[in-house]
C-alpha positions as CSV (number, residue, x, y, z in Angstrom):
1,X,-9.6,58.6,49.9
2,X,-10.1,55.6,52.2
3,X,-6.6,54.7,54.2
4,X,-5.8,51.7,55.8
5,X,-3.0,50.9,58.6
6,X,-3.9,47.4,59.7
7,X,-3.7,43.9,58.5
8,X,-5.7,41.2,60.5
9,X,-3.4,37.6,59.8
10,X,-6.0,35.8,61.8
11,X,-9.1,37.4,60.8
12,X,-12.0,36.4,63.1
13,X,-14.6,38.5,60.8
14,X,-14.9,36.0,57.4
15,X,-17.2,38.5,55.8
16,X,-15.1,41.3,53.4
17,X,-17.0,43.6,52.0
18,X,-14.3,44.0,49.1
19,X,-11.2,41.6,47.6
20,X,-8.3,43.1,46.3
21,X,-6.1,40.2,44.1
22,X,-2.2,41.1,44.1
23,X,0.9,39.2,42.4
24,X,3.2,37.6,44.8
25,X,5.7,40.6,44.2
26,X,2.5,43.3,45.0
27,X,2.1,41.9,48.2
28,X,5.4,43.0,49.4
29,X,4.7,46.8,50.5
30,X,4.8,49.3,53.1
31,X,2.8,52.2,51.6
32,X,1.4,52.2,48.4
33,X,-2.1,53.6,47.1
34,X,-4.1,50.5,46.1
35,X,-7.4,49.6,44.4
36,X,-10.0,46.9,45.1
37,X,-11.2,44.5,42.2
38,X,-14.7,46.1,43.3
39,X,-13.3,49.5,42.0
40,X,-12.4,51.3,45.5
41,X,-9.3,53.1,45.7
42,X,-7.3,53.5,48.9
43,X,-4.3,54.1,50.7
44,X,-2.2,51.6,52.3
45,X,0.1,53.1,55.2
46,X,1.7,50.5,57.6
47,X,4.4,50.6,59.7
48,X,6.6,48.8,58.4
49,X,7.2,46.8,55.1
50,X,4.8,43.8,55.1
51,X,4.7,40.5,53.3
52,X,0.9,40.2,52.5
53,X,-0.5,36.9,52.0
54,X,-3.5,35.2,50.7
55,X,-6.4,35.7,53.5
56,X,-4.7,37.9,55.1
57,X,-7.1,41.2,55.5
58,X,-7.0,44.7,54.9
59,X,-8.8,46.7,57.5
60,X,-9.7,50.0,56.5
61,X,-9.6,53.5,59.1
62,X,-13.2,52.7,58.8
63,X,-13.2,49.6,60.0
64,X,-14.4,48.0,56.2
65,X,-12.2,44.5,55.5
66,X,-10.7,44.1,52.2
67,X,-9.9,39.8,51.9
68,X,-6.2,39.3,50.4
69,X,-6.1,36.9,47.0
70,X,-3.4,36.1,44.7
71,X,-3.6,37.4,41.7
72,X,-2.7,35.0,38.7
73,X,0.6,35.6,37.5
74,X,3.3,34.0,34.9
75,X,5.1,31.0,36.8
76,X,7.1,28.6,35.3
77,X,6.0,24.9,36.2
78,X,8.8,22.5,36.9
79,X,8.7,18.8,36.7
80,X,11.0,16.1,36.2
81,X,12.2,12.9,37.3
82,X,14.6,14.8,39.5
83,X,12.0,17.1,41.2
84,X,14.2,17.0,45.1
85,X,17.0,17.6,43.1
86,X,15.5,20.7,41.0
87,X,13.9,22.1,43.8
88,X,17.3,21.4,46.1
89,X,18.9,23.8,42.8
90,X,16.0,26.2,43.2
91,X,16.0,26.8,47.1
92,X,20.1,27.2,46.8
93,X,19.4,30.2,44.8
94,X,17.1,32.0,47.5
95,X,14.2,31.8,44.5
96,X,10.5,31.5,45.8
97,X,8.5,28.0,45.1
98,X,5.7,26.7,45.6
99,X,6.1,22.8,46.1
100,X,2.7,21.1,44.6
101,X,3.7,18.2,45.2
102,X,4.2,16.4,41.7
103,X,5.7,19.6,40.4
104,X,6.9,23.0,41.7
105,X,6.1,26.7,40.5
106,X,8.8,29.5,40.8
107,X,8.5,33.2,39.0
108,X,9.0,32.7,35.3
109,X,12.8,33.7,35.2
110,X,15.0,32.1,31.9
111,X,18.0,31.5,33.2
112,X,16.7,29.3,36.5
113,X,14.2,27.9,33.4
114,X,17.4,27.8,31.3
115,X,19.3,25.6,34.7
116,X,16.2,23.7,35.0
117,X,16.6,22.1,31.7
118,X,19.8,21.9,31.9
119,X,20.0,19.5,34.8
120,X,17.2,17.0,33.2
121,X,14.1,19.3,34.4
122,X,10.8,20.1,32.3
123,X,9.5,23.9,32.3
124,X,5.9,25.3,31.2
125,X,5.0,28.4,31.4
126,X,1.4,28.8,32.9
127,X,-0.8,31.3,34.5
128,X,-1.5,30.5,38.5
129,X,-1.5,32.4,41.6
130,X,1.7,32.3,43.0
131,X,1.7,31.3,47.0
132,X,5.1,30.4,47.5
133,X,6.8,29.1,51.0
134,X,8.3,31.6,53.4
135,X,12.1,31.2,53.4
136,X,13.7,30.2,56.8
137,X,15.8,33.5,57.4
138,X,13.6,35.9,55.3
139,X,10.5,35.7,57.6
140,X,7.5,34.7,55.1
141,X,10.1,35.8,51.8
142,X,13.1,34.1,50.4
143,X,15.6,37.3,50.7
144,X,19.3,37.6,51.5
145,X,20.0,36.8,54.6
146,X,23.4,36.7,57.0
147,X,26.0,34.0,57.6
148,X,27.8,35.3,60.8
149,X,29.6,39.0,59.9
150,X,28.4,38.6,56.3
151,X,25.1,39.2,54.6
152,X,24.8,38.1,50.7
153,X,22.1,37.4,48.1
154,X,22.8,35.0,45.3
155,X,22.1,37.0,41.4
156,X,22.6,34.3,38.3
C-alpha cells in the first residue's frame, strides 16, 4: 500500500495526479489509512496530528500529489437580522464557522440551531463543504484552549 508522511501547504506543483474530498472533521488526523476519490488506497503517517485544509496536498513516499477538497457535508446555515450578534453567540462557544458574508455555516448541531432560534436567528439545514476559520488559540481549529493556569472547553 502507498504511504504518505508529507503535506505541501504551499504547493508549487498545481498538477495532482489524484483528489481525495474529506469532511471538515476528516481532515483532522495524524495517521489514518485513507482512500482517493480516484479509488487508491493509502496510508497517511505524519508526525504529528494535522489540521488538513482545502489545497493543501498529500505527497506520497513516491513522490505522487493527492490535492486536498472538502467534502460536502451537513451544515446548518444561519441568517438573521442579528447575524454579529449570532455569530458573537457562535464564536463564544468555541464552535467552527464559516462567515459568508450574508450568512454563516457552523456543523449541524440542535442545540446551537436550537440557541440560534432562540435569539431571533434563522437555521437551514444544507449540504456544502465546510471551510471554516482557524480559531485564534487553536492554530487553524476552534479547540479548548488556556486562560492563565487553567485550560477549559465550553460543552452546551
Amino acid at each position: 500500500m502507498k504511504k504518505a508522511h508529507i503535506i505541501l501547504t504551499e504547493p508549487d506543483e498545481q498538477n495532482p495526479a489524484a483528489t481525495i474530498s474529506l469532511t471538515y472533521d476528516e481532515r483532522l488526523l495524524r495517521r489514518k489509512k485513507l482512500v482517493t476519490d480516484q479509488g487508491e488506497a493509502f496510508v497517511l503517517d505524519l508526525e504529528q496530528t494535522a489540521n488538513l485544509k482545502c489545497g493543501n496536498v498529500i505527497q506520497w513516499t513516491d513522490g505522487t500529489l493527492v490535492l486536498i477538497k472538502a467534502k460536502e457535508e451537513t451544515l446548518a446555515k444561519v441568517t438573521g437580522d442579528n447575524l454579529l450578534e449570532l455569530a458573537w453567540h457562535i464564536g463564544n462557544r468555541h464552535t467552527p464557522c464559516q462567515i459568508c458574508g450574508d450568512h454563516l455555516l457552523i456543523q449541524h448541531d440542535s442545540i446551537i440551531e436550537h440557541m440560534i432560534t432562540h435569539l431571533g436567528g434563522k437555521v437551514t439545514l444544507v449540504s456544502e463543504p465546510f471551510n471554516p476559520m482557524g480559531g485564534a488559540y487553536g492554530f487553524g481549529r476552534t479547540q479548548p484552549h488556556e486562560h492563565g493556569a487553567t485550560t477549559h472547553a465550553h460543552s452546551h
